[in-house]
mmCIF file of the N, C-alpha and C atoms, coordinates in Angstrom:
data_MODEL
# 
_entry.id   MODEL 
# 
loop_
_atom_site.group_PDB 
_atom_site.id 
_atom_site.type_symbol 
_atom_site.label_atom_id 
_atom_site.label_alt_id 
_atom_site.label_comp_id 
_atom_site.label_asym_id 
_atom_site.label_entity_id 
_atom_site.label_seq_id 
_atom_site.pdbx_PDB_ins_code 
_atom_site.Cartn_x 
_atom_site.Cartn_y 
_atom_site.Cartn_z 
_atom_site.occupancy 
_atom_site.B_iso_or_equiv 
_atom_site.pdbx_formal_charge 
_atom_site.auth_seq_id 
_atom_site.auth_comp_id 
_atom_site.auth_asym_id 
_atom_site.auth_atom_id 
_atom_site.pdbx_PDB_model_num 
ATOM 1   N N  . UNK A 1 1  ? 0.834   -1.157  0.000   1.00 0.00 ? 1  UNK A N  1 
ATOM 2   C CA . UNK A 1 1  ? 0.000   0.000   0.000   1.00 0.00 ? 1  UNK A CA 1 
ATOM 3   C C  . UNK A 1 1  ? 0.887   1.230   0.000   1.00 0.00 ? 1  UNK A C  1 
ATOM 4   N N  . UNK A 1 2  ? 0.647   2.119   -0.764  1.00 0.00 ? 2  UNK A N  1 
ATOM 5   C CA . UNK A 1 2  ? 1.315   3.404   -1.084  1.00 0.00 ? 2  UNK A CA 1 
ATOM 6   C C  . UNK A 1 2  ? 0.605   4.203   -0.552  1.00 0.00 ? 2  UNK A C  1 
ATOM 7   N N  . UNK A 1 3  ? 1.818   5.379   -0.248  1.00 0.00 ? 3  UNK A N  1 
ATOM 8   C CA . UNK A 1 3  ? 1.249   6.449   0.651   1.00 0.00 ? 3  UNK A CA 1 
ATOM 9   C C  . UNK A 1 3  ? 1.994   7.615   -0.175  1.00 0.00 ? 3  UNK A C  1 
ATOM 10  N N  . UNK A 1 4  ? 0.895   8.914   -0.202  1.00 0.00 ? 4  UNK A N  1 
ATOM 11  C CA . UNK A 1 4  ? 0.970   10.535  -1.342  1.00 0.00 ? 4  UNK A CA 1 
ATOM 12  C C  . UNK A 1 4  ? 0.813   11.137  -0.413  1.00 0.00 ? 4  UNK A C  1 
ATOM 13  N N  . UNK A 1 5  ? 2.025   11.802  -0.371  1.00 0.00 ? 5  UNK A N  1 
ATOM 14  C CA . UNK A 1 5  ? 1.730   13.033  0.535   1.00 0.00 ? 5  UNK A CA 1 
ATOM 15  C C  . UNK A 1 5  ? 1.396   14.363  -0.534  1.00 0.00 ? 5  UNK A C  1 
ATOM 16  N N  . UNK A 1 6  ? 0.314   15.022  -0.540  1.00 0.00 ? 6  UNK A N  1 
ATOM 17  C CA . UNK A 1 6  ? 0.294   16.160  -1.161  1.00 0.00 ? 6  UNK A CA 1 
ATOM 18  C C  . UNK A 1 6  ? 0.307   17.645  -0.524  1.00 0.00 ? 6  UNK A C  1 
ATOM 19  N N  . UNK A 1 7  ? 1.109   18.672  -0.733  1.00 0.00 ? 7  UNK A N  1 
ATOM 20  C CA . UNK A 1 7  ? 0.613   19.525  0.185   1.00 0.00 ? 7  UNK A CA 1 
ATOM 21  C C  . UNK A 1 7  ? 0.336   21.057  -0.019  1.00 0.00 ? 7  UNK A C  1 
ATOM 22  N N  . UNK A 1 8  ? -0.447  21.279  1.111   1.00 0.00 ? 8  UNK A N  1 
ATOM 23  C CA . UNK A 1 8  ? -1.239  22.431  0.978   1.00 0.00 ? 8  UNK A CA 1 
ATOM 24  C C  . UNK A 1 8  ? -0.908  23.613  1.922   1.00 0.00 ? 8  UNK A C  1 
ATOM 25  N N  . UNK A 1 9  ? -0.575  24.622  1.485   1.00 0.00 ? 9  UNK A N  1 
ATOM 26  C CA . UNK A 1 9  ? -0.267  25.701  2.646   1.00 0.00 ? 9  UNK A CA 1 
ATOM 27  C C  . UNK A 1 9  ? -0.504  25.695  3.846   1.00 0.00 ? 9  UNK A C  1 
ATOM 28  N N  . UNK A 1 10 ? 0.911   24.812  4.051   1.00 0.00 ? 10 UNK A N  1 
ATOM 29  C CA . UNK A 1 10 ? 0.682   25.207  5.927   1.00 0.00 ? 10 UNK A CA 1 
ATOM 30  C C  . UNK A 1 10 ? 0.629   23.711  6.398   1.00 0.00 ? 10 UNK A C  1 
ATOM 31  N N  . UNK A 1 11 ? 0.187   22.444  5.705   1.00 0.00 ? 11 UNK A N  1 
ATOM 32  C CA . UNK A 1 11 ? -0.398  21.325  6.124   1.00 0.00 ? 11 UNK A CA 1 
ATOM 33  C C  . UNK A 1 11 ? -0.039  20.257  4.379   1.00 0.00 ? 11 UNK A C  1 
ATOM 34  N N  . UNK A 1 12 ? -0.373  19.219  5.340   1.00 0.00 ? 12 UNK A N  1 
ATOM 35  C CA . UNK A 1 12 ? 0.004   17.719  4.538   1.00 0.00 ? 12 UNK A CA 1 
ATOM 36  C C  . UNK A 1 12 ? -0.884  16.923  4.344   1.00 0.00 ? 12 UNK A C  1 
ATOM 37  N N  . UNK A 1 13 ? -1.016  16.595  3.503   1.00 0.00 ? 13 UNK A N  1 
ATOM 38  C CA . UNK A 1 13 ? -2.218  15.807  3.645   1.00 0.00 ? 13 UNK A CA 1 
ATOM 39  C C  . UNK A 1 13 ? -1.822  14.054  3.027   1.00 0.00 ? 13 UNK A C  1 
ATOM 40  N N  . UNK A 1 14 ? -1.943  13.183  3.825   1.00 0.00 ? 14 UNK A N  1 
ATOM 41  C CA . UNK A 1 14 ? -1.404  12.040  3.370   1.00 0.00 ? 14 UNK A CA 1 
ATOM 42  C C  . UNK A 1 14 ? -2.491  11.224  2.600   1.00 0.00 ? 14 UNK A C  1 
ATOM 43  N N  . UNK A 1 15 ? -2.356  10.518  1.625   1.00 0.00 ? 15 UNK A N  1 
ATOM 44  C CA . UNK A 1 15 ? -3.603  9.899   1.387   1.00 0.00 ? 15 UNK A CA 1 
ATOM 45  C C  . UNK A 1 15 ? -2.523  8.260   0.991   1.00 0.00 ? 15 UNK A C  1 
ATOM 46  N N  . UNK A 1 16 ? -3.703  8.103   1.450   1.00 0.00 ? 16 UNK A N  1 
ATOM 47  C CA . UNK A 1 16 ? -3.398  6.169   1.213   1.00 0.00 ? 16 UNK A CA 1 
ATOM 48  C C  . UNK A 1 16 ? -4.270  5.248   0.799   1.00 0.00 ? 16 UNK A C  1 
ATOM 49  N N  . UNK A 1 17 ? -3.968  4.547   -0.173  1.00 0.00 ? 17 UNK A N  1 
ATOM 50  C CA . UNK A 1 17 ? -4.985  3.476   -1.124  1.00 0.00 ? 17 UNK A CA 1 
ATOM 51  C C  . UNK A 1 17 ? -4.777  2.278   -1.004  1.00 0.00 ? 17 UNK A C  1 
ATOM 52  N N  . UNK A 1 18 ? -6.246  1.465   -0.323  1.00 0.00 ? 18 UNK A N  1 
ATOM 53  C CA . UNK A 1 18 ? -6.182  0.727   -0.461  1.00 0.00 ? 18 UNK A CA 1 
ATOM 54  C C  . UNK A 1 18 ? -7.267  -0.268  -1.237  1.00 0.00 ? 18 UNK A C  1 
ATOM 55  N N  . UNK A 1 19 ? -7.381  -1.399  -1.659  1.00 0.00 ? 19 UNK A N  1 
ATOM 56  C CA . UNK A 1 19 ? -8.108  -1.880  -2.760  1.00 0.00 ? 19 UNK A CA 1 
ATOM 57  C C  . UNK A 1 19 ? -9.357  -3.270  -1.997  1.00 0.00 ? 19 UNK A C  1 
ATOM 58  N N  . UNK A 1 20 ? -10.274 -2.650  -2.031  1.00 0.00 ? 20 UNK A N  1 
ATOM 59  C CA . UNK A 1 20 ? -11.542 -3.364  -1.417  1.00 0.00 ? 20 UNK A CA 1 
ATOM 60  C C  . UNK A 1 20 ? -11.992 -4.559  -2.419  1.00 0.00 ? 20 UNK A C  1 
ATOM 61  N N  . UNK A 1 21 ? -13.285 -5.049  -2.589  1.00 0.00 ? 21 UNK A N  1 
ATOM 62  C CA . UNK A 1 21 ? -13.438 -6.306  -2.941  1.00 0.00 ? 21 UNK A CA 1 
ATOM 63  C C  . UNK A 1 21 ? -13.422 -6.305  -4.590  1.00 0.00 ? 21 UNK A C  1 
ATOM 64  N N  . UNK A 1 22 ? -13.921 -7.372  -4.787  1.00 0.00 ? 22 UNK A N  1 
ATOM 65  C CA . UNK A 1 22 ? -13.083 -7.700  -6.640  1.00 0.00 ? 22 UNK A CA 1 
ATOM 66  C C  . UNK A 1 22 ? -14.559 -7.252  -7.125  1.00 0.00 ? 22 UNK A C  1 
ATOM 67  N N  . UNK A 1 23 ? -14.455 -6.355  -8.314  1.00 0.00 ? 23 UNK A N  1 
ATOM 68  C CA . UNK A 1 23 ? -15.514 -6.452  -8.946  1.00 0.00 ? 23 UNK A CA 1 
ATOM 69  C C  . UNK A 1 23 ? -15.454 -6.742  -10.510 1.00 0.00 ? 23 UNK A C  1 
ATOM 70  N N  . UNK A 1 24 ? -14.933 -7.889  -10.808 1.00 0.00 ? 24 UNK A N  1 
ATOM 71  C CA . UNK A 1 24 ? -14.526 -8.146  -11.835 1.00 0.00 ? 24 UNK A CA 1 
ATOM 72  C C  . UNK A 1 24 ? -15.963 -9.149  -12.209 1.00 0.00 ? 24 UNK A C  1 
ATOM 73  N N  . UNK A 1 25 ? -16.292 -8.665  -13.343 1.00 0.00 ? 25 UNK A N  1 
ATOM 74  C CA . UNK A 1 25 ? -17.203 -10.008 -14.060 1.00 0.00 ? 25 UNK A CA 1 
ATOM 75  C C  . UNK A 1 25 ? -16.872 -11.045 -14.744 1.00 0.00 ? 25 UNK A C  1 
ATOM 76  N N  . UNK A 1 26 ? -16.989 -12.118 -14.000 1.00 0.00 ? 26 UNK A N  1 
ATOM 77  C CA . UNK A 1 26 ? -16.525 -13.398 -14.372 1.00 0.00 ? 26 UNK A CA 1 
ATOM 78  C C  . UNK A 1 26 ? -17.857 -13.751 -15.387 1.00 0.00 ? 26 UNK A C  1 
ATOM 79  N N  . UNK A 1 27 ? -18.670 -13.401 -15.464 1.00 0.00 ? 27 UNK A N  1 
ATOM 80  C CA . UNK A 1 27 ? -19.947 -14.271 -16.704 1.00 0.00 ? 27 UNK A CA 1 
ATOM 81  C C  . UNK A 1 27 ? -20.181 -13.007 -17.696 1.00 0.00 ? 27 UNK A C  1 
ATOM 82  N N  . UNK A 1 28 ? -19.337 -12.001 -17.974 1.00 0.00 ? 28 UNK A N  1 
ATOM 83  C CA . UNK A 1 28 ? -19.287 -11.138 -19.110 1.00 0.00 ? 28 UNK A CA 1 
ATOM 84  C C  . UNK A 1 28 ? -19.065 -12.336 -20.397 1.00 0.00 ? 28 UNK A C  1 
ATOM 85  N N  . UNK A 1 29 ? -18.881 -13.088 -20.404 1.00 0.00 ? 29 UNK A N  1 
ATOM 86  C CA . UNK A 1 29 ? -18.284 -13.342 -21.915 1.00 0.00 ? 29 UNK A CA 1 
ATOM 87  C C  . UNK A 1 29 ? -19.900 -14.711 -22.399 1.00 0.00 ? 29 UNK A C  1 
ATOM 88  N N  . UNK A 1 30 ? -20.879 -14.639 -21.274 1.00 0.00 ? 30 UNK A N  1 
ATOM 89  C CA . UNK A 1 30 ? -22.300 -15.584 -21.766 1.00 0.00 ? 30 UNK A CA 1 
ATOM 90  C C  . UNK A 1 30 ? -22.693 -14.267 -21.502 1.00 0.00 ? 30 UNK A C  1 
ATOM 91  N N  . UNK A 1 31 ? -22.774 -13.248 -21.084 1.00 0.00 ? 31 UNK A N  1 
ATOM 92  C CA . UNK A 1 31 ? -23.648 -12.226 -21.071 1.00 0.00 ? 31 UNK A CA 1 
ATOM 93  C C  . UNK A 1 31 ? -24.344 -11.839 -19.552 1.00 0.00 ? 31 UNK A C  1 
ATOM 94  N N  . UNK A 1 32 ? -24.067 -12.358 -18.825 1.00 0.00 ? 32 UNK A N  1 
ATOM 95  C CA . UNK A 1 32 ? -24.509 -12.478 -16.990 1.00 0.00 ? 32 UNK A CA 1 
ATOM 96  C C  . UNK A 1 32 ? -23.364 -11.496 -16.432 1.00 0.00 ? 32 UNK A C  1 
ATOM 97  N N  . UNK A 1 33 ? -23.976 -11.513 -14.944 1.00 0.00 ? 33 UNK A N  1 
ATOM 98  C CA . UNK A 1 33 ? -22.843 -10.902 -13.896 1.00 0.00 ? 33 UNK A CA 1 
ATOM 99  C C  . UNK A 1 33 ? -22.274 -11.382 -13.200 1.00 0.00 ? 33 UNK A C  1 
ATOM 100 N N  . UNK A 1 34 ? -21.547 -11.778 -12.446 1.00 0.00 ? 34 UNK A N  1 
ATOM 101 C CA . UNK A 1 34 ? -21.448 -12.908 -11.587 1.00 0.00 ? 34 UNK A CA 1 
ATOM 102 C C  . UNK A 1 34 ? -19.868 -12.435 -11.326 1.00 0.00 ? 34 UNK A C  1 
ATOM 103 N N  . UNK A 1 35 ? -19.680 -11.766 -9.792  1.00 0.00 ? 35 UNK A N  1 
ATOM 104 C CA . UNK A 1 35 ? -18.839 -11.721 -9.069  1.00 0.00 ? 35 UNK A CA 1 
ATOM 105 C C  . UNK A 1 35 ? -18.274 -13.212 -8.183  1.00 0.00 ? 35 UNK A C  1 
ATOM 106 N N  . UNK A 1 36 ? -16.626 -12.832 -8.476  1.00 0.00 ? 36 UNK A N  1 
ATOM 107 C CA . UNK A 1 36 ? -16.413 -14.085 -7.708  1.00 0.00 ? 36 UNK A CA 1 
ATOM 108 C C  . UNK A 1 36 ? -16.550 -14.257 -6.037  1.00 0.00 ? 36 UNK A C  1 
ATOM 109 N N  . UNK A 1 37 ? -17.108 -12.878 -5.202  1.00 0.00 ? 37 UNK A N  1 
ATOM 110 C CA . UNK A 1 37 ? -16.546 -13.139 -3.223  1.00 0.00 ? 37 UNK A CA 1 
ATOM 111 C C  . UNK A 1 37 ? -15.548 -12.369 -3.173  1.00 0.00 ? 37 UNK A C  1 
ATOM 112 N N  . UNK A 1 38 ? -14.473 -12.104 -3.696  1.00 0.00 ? 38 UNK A N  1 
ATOM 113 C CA . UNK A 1 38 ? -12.636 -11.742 -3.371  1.00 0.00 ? 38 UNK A CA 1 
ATOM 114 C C  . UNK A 1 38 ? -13.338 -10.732 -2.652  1.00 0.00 ? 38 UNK A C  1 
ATOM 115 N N  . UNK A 1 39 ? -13.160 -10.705 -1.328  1.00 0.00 ? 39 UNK A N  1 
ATOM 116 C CA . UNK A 1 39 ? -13.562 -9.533  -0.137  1.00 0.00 ? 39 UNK A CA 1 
ATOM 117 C C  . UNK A 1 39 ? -12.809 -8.083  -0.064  1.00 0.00 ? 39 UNK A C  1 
ATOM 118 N N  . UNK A 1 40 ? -11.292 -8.854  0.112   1.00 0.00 ? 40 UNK A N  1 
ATOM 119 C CA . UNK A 1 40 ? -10.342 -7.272  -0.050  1.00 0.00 ? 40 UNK A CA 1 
ATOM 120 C C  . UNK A 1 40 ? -9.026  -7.953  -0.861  1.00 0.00 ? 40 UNK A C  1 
ATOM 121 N N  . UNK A 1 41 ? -8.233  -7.081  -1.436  1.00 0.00 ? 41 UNK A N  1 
ATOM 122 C CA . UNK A 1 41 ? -7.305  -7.237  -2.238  1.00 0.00 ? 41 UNK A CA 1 
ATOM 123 C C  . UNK A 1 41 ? -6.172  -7.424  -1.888  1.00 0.00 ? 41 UNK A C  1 
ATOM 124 N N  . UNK A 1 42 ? -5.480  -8.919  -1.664  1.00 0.00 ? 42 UNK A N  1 
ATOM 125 C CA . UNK A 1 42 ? -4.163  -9.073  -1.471  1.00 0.00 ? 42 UNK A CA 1 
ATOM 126 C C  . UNK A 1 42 ? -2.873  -9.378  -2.067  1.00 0.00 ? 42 UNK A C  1 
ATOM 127 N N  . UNK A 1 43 ? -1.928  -8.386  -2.051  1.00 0.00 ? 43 UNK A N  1 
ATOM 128 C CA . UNK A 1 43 ? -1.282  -8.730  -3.204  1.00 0.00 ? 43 UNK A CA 1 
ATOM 129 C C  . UNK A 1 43 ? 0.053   -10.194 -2.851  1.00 0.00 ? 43 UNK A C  1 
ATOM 130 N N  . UNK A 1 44 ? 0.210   -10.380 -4.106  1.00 0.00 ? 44 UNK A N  1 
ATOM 131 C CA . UNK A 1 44 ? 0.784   -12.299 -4.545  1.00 0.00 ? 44 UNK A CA 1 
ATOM 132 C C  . UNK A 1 44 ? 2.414   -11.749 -4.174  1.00 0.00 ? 44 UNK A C  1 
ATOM 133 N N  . UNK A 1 45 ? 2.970   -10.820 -4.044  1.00 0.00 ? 45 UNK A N  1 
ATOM 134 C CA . UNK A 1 45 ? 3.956   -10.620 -4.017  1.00 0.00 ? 45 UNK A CA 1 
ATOM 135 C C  . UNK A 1 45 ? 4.694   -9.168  -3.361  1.00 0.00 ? 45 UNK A C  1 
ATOM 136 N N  . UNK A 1 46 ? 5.846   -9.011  -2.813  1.00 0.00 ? 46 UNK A N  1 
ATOM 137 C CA . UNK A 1 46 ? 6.492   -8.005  -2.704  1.00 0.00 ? 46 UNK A CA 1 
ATOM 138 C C  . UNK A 1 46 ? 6.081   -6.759  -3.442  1.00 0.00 ? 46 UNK A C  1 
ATOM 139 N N  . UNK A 1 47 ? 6.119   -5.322  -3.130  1.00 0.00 ? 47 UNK A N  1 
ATOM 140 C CA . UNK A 1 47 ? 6.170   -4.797  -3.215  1.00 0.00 ? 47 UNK A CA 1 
ATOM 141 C C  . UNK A 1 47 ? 6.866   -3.585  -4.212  1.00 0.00 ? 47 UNK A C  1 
ATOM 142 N N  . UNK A 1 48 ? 6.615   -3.904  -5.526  1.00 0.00 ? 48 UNK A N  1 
ATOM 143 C CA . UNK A 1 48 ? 7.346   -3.185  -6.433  1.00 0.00 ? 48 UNK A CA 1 
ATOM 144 C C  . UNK A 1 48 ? 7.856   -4.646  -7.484  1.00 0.00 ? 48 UNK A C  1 
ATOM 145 N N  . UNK A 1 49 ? 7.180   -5.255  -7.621  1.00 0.00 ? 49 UNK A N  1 
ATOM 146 C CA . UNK A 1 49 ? 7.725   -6.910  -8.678  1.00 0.00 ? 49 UNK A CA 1 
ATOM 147 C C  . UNK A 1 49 ? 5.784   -6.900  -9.156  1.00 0.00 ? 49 UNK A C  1 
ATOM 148 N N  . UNK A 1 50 ? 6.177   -7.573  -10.385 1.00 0.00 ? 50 UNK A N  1 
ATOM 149 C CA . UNK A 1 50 ? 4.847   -7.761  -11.142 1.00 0.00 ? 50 UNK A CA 1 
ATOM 150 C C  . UNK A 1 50 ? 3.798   -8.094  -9.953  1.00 0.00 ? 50 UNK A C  1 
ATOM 151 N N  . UNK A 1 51 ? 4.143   -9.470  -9.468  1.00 0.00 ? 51 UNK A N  1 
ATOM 152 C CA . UNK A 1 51 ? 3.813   -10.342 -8.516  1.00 0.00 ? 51 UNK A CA 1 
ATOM 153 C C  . UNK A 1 51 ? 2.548   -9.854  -7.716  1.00 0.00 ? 51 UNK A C  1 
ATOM 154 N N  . UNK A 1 52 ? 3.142   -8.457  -7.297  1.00 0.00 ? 52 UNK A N  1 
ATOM 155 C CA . UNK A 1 52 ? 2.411   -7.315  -6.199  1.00 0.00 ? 52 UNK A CA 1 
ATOM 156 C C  . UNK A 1 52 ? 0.705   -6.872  -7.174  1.00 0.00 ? 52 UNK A C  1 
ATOM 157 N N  . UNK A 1 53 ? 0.752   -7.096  -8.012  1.00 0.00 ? 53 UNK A N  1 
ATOM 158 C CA . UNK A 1 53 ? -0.452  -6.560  -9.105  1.00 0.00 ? 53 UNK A CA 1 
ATOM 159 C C  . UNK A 1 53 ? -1.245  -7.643  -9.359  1.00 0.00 ? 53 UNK A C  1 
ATOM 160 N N  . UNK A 1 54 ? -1.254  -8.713  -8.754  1.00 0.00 ? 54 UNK A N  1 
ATOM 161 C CA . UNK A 1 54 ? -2.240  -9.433  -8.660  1.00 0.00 ? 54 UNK A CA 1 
ATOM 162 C C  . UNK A 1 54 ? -2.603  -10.229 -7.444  1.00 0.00 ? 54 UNK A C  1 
ATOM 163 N N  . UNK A 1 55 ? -3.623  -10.566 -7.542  1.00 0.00 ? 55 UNK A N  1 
ATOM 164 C CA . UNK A 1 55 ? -4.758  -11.074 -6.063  1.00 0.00 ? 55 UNK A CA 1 
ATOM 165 C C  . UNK A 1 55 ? -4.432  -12.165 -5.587  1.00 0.00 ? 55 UNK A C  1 
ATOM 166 N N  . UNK A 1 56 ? -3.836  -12.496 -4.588  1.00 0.00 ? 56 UNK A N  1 
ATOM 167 C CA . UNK A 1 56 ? -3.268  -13.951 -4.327  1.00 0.00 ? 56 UNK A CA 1 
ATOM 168 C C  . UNK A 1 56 ? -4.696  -14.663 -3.965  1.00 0.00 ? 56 UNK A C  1 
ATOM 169 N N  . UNK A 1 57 ? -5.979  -13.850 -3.413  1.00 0.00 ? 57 UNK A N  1 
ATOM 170 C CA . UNK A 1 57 ? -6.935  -14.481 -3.228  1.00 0.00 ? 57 UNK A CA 1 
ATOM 171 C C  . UNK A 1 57 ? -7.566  -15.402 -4.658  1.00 0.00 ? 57 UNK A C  1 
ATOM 172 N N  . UNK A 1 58 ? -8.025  -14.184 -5.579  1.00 0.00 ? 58 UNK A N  1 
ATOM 173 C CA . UNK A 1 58 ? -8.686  -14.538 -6.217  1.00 0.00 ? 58 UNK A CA 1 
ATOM 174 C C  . UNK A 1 58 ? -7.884  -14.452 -7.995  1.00 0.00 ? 58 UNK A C  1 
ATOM 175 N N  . UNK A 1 59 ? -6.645  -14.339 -7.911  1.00 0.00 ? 59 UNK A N  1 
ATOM 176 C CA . UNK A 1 59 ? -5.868  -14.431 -8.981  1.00 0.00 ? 59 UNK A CA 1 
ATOM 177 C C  . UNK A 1 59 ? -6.108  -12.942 -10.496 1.00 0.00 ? 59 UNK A C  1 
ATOM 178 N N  . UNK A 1 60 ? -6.981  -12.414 -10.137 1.00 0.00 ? 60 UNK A N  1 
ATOM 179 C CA . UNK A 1 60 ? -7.064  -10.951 -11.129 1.00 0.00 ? 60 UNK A CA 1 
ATOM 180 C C  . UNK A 1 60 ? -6.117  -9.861  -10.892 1.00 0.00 ? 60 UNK A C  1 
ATOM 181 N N  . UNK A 1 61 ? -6.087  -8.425  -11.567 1.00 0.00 ? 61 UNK A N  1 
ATOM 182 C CA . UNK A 1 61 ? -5.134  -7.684  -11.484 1.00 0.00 ? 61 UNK A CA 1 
ATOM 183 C C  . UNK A 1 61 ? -5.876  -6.834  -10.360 1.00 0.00 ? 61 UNK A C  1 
ATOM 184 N N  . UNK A 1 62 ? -4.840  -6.234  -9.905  1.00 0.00 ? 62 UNK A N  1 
ATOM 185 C CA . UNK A 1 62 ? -5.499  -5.463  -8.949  1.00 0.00 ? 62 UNK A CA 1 
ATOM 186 C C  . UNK A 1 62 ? -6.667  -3.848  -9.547  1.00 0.00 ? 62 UNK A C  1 
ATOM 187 N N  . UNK A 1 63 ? -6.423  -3.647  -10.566 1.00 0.00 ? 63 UNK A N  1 
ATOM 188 C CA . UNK A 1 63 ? -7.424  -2.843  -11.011 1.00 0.00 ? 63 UNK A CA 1 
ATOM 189 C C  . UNK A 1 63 ? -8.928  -3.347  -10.481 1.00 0.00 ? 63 UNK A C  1 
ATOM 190 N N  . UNK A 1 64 ? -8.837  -4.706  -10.908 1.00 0.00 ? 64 UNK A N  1 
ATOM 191 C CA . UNK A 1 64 ? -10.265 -4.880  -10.534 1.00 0.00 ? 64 UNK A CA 1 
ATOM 192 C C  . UNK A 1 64 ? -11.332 -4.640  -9.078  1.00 0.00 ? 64 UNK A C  1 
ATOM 193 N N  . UNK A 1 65 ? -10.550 -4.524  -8.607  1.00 0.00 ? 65 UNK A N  1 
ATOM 194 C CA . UNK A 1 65 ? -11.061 -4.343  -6.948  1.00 0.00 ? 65 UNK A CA 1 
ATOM 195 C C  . UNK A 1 65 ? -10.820 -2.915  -6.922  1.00 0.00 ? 65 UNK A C  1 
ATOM 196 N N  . UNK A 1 66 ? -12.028 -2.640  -6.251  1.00 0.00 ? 66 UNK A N  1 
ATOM 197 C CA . UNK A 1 66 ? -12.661 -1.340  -6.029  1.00 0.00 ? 66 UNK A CA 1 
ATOM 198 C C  . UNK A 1 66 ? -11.884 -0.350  -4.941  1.00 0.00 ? 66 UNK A C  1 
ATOM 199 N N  . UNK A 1 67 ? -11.022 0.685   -5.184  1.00 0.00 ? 67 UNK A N  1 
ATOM 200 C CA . UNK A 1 67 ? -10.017 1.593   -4.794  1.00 0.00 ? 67 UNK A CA 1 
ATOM 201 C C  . UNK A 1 67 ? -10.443 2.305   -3.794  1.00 0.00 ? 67 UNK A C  1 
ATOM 202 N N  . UNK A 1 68 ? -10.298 2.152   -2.751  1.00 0.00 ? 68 UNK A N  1 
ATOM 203 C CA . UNK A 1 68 ? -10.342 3.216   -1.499  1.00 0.00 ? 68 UNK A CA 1 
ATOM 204 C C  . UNK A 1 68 ? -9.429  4.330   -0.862  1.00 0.00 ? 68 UNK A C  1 
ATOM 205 N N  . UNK A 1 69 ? -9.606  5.238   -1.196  1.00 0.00 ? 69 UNK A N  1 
ATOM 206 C CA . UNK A 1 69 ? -8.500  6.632   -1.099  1.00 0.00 ? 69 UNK A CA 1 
ATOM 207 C C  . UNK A 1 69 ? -8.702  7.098   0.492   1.00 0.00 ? 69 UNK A C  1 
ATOM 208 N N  . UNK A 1 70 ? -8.075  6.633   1.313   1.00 0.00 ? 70 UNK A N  1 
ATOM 209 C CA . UNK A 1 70 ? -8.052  7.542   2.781   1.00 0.00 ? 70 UNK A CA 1 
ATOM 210 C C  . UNK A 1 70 ? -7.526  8.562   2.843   1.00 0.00 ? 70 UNK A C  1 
ATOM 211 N N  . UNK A 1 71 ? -8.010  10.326  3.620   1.00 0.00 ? 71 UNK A N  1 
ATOM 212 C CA . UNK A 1 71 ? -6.721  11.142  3.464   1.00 0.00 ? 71 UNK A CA 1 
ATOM 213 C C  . UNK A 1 71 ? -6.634  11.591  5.036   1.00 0.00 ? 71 UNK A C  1 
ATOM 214 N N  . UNK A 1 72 ? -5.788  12.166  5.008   1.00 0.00 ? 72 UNK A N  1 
ATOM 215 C CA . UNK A 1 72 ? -5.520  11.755  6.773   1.00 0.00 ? 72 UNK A CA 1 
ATOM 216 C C  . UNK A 1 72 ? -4.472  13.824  6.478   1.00 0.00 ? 72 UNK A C  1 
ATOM 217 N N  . UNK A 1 73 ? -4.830  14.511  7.248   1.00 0.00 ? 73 UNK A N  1 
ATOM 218 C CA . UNK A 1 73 ? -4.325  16.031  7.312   1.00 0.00 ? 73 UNK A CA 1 
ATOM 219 C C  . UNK A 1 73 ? -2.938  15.835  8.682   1.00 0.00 ? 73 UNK A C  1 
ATOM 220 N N  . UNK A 1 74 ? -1.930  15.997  8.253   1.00 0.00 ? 74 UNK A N  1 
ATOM 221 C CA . UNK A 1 74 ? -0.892  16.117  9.169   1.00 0.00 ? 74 UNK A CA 1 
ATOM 222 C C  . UNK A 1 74 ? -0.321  17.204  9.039   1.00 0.00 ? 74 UNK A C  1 
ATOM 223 N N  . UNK A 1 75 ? 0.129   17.729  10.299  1.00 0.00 ? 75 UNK A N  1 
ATOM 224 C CA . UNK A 1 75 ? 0.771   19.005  10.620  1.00 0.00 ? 75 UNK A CA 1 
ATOM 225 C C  . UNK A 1 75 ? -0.024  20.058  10.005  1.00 0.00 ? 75 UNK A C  1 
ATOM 226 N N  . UNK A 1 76 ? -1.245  20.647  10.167  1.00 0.00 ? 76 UNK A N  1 
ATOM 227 C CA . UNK A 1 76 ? -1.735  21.853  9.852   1.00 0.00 ? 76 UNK A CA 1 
ATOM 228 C C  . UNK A 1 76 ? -0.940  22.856  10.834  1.00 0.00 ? 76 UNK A C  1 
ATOM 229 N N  . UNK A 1 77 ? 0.181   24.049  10.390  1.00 0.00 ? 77 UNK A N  1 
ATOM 230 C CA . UNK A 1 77 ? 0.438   25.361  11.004  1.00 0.00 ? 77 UNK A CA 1 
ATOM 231 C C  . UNK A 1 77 ? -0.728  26.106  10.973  1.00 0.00 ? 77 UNK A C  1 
ATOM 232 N N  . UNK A 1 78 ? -1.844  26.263  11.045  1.00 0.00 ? 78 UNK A N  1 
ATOM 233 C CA . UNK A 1 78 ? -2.896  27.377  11.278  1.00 0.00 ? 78 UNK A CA 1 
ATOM 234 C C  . UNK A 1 78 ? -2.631  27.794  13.010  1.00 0.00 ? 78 UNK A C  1 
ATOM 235 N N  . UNK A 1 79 ? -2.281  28.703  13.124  1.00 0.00 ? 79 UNK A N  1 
ATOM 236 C CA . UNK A 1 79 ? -2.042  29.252  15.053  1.00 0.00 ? 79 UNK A CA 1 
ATOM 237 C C  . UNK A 1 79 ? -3.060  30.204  14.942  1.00 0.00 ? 79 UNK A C  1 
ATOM 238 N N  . UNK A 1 80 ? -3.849  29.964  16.125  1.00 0.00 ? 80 UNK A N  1 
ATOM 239 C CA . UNK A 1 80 ? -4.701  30.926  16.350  1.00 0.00 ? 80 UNK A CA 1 
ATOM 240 C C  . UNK A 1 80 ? -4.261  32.292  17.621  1.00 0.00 ? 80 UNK A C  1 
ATOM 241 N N  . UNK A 1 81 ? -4.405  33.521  17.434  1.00 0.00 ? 81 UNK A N  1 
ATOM 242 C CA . UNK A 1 81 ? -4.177  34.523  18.104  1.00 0.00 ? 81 UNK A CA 1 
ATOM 243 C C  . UNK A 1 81 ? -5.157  34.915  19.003  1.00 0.00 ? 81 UNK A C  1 
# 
């Protein structure tokens, strides 16, 4: 999981992504929907190797699972007088 710090006058704002359940359609190709379960997204490998980009649960790329952006504000300087 990767972490962005972006920042904004005075303050930081960290955001961090992580990848929730699979929503990949497995019965696209008869014409149905049909999710496989994959709950949350774990990756098959280390961190920075192909490996890491796919689901050790449920074997898809990690695109497929649905992206959750947390942002979290560190160090705001605003002082009040």
């Amino acid at each position: 999981m990767k972490k962005r710090v972006v920042r904004k006058e005075g303050s930081h704002i960290v955001r961090t992504a992580r990848y929730a359940e699979c929503q990949k359609n497995q019965a696209a190709n008869i014409g149905g929907h049909a999710v496989d379960g994959c709950r949350e997204f774990m990756a098959g490998g280390q961190e920075g190797t192909d490996a890491s980009l796919s689901c050790a649960a449920c074997g898809c790329h990690r695109n497929f699972h649905r992206r959750v952006v947390e942002n979290e504000v560190v160090g705001d300087s605003s002082s009040v007088n």
